[in-house]
C-alpha positions in Angstrom: 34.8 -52.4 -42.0 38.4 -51.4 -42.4 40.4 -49.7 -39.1 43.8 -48.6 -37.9 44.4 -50.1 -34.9 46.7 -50.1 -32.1 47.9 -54.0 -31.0 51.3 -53.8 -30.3 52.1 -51.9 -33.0 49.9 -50.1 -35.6 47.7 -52.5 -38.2 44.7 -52.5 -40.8 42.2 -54.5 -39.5 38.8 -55.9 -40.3 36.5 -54.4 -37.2 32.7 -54.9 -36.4 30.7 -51.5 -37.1 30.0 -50.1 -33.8 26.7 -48.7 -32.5 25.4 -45.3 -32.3 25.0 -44.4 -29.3 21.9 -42.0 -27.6 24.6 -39.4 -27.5 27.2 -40.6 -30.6 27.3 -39.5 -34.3 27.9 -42.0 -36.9 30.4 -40.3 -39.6 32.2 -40.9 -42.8 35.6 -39.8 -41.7 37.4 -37.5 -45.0 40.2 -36.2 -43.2 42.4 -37.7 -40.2 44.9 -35.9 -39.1 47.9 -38.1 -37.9 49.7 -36.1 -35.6 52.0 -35.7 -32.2 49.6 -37.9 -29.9 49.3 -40.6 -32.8 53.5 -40.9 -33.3 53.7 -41.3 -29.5 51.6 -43.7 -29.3 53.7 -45.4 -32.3 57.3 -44.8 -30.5 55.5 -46.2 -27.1 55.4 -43.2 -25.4 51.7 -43.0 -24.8 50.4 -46.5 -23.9 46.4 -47.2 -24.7 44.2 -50.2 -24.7 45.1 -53.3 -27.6 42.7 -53.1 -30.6 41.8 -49.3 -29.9 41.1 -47.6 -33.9 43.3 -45.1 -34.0 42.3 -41.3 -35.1 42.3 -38.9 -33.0 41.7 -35.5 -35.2 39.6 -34.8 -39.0 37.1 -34.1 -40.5 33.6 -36.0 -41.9 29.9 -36.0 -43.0 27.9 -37.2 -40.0 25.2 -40.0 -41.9 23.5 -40.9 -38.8 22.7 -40.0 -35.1 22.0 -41.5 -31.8 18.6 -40.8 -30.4 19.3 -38.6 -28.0 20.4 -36.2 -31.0 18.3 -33.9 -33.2 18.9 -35.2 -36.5 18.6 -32.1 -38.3 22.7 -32.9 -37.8 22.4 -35.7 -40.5 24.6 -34.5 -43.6 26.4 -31.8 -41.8 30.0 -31.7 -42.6 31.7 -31.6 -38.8 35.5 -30.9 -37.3 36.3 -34.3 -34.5 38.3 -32.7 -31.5 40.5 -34.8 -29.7 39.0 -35.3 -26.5 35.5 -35.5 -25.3 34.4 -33.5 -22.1 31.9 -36.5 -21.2 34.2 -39.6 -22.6 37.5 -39.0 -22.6 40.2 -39.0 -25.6 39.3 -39.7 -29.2 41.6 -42.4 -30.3 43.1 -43.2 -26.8 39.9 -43.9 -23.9 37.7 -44.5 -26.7 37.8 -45.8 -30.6 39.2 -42.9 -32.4 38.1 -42.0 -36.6 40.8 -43.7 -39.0 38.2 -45.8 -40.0 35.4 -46.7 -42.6 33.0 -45.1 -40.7 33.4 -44.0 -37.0 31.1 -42.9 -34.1 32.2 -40.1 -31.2 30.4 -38.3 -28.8 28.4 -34.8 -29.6 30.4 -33.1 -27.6 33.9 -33.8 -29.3 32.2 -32.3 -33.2 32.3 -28.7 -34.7 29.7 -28.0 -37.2 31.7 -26.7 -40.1 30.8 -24.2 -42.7 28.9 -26.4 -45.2 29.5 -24.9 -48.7 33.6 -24.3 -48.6 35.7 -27.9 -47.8 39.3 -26.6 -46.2 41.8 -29.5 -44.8 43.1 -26.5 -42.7 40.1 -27.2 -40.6 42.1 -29.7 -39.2 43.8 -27.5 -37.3 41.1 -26.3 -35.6 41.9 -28.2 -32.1 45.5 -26.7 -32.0 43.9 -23.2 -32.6 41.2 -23.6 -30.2 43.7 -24.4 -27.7 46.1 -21.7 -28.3 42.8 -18.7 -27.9 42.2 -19.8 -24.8 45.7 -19.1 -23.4 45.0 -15.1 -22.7 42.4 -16.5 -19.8 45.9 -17.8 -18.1 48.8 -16.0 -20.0 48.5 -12.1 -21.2 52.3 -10.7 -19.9 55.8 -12.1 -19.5 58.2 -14.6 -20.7 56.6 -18.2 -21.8 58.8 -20.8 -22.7 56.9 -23.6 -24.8 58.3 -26.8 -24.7 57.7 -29.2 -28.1 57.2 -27.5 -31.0 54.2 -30.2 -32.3 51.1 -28.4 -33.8 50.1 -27.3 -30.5 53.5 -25.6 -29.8 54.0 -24.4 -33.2 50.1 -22.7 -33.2 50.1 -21.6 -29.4 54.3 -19.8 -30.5 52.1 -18.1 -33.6 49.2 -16.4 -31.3 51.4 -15.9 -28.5 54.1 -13.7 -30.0 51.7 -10.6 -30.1 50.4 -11.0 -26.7 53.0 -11.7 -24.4 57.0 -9.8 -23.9 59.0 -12.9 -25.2 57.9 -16.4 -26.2 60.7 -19.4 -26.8 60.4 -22.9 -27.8 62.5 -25.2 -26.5 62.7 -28.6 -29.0 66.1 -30.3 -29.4 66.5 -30.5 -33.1 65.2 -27.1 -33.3 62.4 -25.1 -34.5 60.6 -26.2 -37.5 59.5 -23.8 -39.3 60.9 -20.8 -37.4 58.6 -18.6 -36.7 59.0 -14.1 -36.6 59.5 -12.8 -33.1 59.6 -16.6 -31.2 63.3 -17.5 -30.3 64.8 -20.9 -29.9 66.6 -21.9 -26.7 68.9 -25.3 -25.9 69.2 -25.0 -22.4 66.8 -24.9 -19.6 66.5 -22.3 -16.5 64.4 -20.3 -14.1 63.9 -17.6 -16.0 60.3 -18.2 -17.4 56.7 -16.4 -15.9 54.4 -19.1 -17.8 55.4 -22.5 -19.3 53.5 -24.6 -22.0 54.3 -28.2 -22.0 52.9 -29.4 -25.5 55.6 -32.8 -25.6 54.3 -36.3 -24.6 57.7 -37.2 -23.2 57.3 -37.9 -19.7 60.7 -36.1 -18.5 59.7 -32.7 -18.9 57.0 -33.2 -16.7 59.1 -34.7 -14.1 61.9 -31.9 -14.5 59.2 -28.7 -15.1 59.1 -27.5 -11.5 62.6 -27.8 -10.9 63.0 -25.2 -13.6 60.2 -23.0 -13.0 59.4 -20.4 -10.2 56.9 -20.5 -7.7 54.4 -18.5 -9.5 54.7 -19.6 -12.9 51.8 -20.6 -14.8 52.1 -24.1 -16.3 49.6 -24.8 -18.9 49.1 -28.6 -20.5 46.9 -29.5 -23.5 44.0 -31.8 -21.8 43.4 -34.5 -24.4 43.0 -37.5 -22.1 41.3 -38.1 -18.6 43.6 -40.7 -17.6 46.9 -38.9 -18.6 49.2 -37.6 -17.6 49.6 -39.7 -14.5 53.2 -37.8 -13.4 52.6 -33.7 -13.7 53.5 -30.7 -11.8 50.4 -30.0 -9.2 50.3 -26.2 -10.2 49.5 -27.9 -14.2 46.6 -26.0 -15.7 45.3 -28.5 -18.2 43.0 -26.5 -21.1 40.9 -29.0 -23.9 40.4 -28.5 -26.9 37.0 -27.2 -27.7 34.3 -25.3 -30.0 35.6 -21.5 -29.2 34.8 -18.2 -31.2 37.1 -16.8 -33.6 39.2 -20.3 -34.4 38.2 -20.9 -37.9 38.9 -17.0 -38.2 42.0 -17.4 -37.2 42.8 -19.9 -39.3 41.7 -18.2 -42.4 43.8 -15.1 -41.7 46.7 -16.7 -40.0 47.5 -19.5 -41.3 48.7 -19.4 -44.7 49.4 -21.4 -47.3 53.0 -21.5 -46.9 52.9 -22.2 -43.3 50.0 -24.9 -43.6 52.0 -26.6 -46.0 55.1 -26.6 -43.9 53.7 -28.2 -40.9 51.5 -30.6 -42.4 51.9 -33.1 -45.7 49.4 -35.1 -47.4 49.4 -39.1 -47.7 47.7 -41.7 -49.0 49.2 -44.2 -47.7 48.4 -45.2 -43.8 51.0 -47.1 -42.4 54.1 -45.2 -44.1 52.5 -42.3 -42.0 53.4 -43.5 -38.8 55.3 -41.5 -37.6 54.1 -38.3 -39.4 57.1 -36.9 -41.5 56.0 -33.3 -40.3 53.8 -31.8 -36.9 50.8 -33.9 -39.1 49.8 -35.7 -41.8 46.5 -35.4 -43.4 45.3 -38.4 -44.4 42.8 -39.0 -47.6 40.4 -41.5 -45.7 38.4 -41.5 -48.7 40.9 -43.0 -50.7 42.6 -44.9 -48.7 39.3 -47.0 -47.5 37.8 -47.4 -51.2 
């Protein structure tokens, strides 16, 4: 079957069908999402293992399941999160979904609502990341730093729970969003920051420019990363929570969804993704 791989640099390859695993879905990926962790992985930022498929977010129809899986699951149309509690990252510990046909781990699907296809499902991970912040964040200033789809979603909910919220990106925000502010410079002045950036000099720098009780708050998408981070880091995965594809349907609109995220199909000029994301048609793309 067909794959986007990582081997030193990003290819189509021809790739044996891997096994189901007791615990693994089989899919047919629709969707992929190219996104933030995929371009750093392009521009060398994030280093993974030769011939890993690429594909870390989307949506598909699961066809088959491992045995350990009731297979009442067969035919469901399911959202892939980005990182498995039990396995790691999707697409960087273990073979990601821009394939043919993929397998991940139960506990890295969503069961989606069956009868109504949306590609905003796609942003379910960035969502579900973003309600869980009020378990570590509900007052004071919070600077995010990298305005990616986690920044951008986690500036959106934020703005209405906290007293200020700022993103910090050096070519600015995009799109600006009511009631978040954008800063240039860096200083102590923040009660909870959100590193959403892969670049590794934030992480070095963060508790030079934050107080001694400030929250710090990191998207968990990989076990074995980050290896340099602040030891106060609060690291939240992605993960099936109430109320995210709720939010999506009342927050993120049309306009918005279409600002943050374009539609390719074509793999390769997709790397690196012209917006937050790209939504790639795997369906077409793998005919």
């Amino acid at each position: 079957m067909k794959a986007v791989v990582f081997n030193l640099g990003i290819t189509i390859n021809d790739v044996p069908e891997k096994q189901v695993n007791r615990d693994y879905v089989l899919l047919k990926p629709k969707r992929v999402l190219v996104n933030g962790l995929e371009n750093s992985i392009y521009v060398g930022l994030l280093w993974i293992e030769p011939t890993r498929i690429l594909g870390s977010t989307g949506i598909g129809r699961v066809e088959s399941v491992g045995l350990d899986i009731d297979k009442s699951l067969e035919g469901k149309l399911v959202l892939v999160l980005p990182y498995s509690q039990t396995y790691g990252g999707i697409g960087t510990e273990i073979d990601g979904i821009l394939a043919e046909k993929a397998t991940v781990p139960l506990d890295s699907i969503v069961i989606l609502p069956q009868s109504n296809f949306n590609e905003k499902y796609v942003l379910y991970p960035y969502v579900s990341f973003a309600l869980q912040l009020p378990k570590y964040i509900n007052s004071g200033n919070t600077l995010i730093i990298g305005s990616g789809l986690y920044g951008i979603i986690s500036a959106l909910y934020l703005r209405d729970i906290v007293s200020k919220v700022a993103v910090y990106r050096e070519d600015g925000i995009n799109p600006h969003i009511v009631g978040v502010e954008e800063i240039r410079h860096l200083s102590q002045e923040w009660d909870n920051i959100i590193i959403t950036t892969f670049r590794s000099w934030i992480r070095a720098f963060v508790d030079d420019i934050s107080k001694s009780n400030t929250k710090i708050i990191m998207p968990k998408l990989m076990n074995t990363w980050p290896i340099v981070s602040s030891t106060k880091a609060i690291f939240i995965p992605p993960k099936e929570v109430d109320g995210v594809l709720e939010f999506i349907d009342k927050k993120i609109t049309d306009k918005l969804f279409n600002e943050i995220v374009s539609f390719s199909n074509d793999l390769l000029a997709s790397f690196p993704s012209p917006k937050a994301g790209v939504i790639i048609n795997v369906e077409e793309v793998f005919k």
